[in-house]
C-alpha positions in Angstrom: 0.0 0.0 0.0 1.4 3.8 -1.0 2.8 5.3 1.7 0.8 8.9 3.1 3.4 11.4 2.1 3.9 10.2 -1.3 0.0 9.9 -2.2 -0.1 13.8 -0.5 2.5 14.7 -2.8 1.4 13.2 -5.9 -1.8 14.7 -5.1 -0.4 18.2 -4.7 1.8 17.8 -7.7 -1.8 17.5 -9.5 -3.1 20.3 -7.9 -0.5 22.5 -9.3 -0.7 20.7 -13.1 -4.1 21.7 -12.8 -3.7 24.8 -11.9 -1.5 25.3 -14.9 -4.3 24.0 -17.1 -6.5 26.0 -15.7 -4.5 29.5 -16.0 -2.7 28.7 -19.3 -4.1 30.6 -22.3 -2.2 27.9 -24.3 -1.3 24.5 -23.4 1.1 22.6 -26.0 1.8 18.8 -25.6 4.7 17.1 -27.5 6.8 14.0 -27.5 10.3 14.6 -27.3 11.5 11.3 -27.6 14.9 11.2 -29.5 16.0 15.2 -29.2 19.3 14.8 -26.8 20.0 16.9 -23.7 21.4 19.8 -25.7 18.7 20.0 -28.2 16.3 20.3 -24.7 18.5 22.5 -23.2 18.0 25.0 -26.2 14.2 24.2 -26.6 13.4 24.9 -22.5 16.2 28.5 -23.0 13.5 29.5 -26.6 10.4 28.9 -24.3 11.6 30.5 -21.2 12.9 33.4 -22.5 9.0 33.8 -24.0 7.3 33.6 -21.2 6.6 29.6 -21.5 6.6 27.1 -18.3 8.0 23.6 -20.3 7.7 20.9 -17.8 8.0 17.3 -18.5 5.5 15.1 -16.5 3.9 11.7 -16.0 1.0 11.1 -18.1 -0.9 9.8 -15.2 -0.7 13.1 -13.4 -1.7 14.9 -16.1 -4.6 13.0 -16.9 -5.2 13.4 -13.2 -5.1 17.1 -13.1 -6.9 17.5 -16.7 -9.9 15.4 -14.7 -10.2 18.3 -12.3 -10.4 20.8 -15.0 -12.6 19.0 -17.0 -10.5 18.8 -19.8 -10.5 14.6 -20.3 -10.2 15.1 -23.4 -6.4 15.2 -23.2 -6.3 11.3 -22.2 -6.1 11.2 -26.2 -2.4 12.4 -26.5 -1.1 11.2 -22.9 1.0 8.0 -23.9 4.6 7.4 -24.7 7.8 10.7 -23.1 5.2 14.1 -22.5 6.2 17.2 -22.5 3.9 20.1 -21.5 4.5 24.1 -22.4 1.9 26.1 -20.1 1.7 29.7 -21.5 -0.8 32.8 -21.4 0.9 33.7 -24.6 -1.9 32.3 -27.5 1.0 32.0 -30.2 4.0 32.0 -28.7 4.3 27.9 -27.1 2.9 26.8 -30.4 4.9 28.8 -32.9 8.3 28.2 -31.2 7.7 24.6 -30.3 6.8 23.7 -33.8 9.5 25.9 -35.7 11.3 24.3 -33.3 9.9 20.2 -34.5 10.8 21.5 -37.7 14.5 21.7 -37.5 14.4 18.7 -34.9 11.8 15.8 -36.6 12.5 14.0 -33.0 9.8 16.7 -31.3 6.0 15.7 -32.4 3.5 18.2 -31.6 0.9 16.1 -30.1 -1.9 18.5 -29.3 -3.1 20.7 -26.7 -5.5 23.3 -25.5 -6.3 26.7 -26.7 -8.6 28.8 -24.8 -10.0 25.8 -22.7 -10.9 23.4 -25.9 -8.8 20.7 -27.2 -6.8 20.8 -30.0 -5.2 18.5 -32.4 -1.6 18.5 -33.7 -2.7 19.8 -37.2 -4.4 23.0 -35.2 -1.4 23.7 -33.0 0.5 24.1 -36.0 -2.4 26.6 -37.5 -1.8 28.4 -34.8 1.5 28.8 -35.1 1.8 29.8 -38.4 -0.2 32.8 -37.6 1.6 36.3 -37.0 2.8 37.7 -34.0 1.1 39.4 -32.0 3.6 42.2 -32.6 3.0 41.6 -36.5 -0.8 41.1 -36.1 -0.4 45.0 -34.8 1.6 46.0 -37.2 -1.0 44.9 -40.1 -3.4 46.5 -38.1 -1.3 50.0 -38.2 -0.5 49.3 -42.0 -4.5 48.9 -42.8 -5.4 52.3 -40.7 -2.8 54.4 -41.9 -3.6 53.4 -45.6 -6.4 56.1 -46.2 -4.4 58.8 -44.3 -1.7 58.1 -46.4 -3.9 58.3 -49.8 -5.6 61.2 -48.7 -1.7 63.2 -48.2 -1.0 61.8 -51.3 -3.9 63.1 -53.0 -3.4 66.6 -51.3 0.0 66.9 -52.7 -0.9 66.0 -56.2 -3.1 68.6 -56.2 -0.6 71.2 -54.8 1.6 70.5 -56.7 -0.3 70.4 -60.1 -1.9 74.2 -58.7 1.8 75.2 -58.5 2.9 73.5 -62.2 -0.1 75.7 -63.5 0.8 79.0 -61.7 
C-alpha cells in the first residue's frame, strides 16, 4: 500500500498541473522522444525566454489534473515521453515549439489546449503559423494608416499640379 506522504504529494503535484491547465491561455503537448540533452537545453532556454513554463510530467498526473479541469479530453495524446509548455501567450508555445519540430523531426506536436478546448496536432500548427502578436499589430497600423496616407497623397498631387499651373 502507497505510503501517506507520497499519495499527498502526488496529489499536490496534481493540484498545481491543474492549476497550470487551468490559468494557461495555451497548453502545448509534444513528444520529445529522441531530441538529446542539448537539443532540450535549447528548446526549455527558446520557451523561457517567451514567457513559456515547459515541464515534462507523467502522463498519469496529467490525466489526473486535466480530470479536475474537465479537460478529459487530453487522455487522447497522454502516452509514450510528455512534455507540457503552459503559456498565457496564444502563439508563442505553439509557434516556437513547432519551428522548433521543424528543425528537430524527433519533437512531435501532439496537441493541446487553446482557450479551454482541445486541440489536435494539425491546429497547433495553424496556430502557429499565424503572426505575432507584434505583427498582427503591425497589419493593423498598416491597414489604418492606408487612407491617411492616400488622402496626403492626393493633397500633394493637387498642390503640386496648382503650382505647375501658376
Amino acid at each position: 500500500m502507497a505510503n501517506a506522504k507520497i499519495i499527498e504529494a502526488k496529489q499536490q503535484e496534481v493540484d498545481v498541473i491543474a492549476s497550470k491547465l487551468r490559468e494557461s491561455t495555451t497548453t502545448v503537448v509534444a513528444d520529445y522522444r529522441g531530441l538529446n540533452v542539448a537539443q532540450v537545453t535549447l528548446l526549455r532556454k527558446q520557451l523561457r525566454e517567451a514567457g513559456v513554463d515547459f515541464q515534462v510530467l507523467k502522463n498519469s498526473l496529467v490525466s489526473r489534473a486535466a480530470a479536475n479541469v474537465e479537460l478529459t479530453e487530453l487522455d487522447a495524446i497522454l502516452a509514450g515521453p510528455t512534455a507540457v509548455a503552459f503559456s498565457k501567450d496564444i502563439i508563442a508555445p505553439a509557434k516556437i515549439i513547432s519551428d522548433f519540430a521543424k528543425k528537430n523531426d524527433a519533437l512531435k506536436v501532439k496537441g493541446g489546449i487553446v482557450e479551454g478546448r482541445f486541440v489536435d496536432a494539425a491546429q497547433i500548427k495553424a496556430l502557429a503559423d499565424l503572426p505575432s502578436r507584434e505583427g498582427l499589430l503591425s497589419m493593423l497600423l498598416s491597414v489604418l494608416q492606408a487612407p491617411m496616407r492616400n488622402v496626403a497623397l492626393a493633397v500633394k498631387a493637387v498642390a503640386e499640379k496648382n503650382e505647375a499651373s501658376a
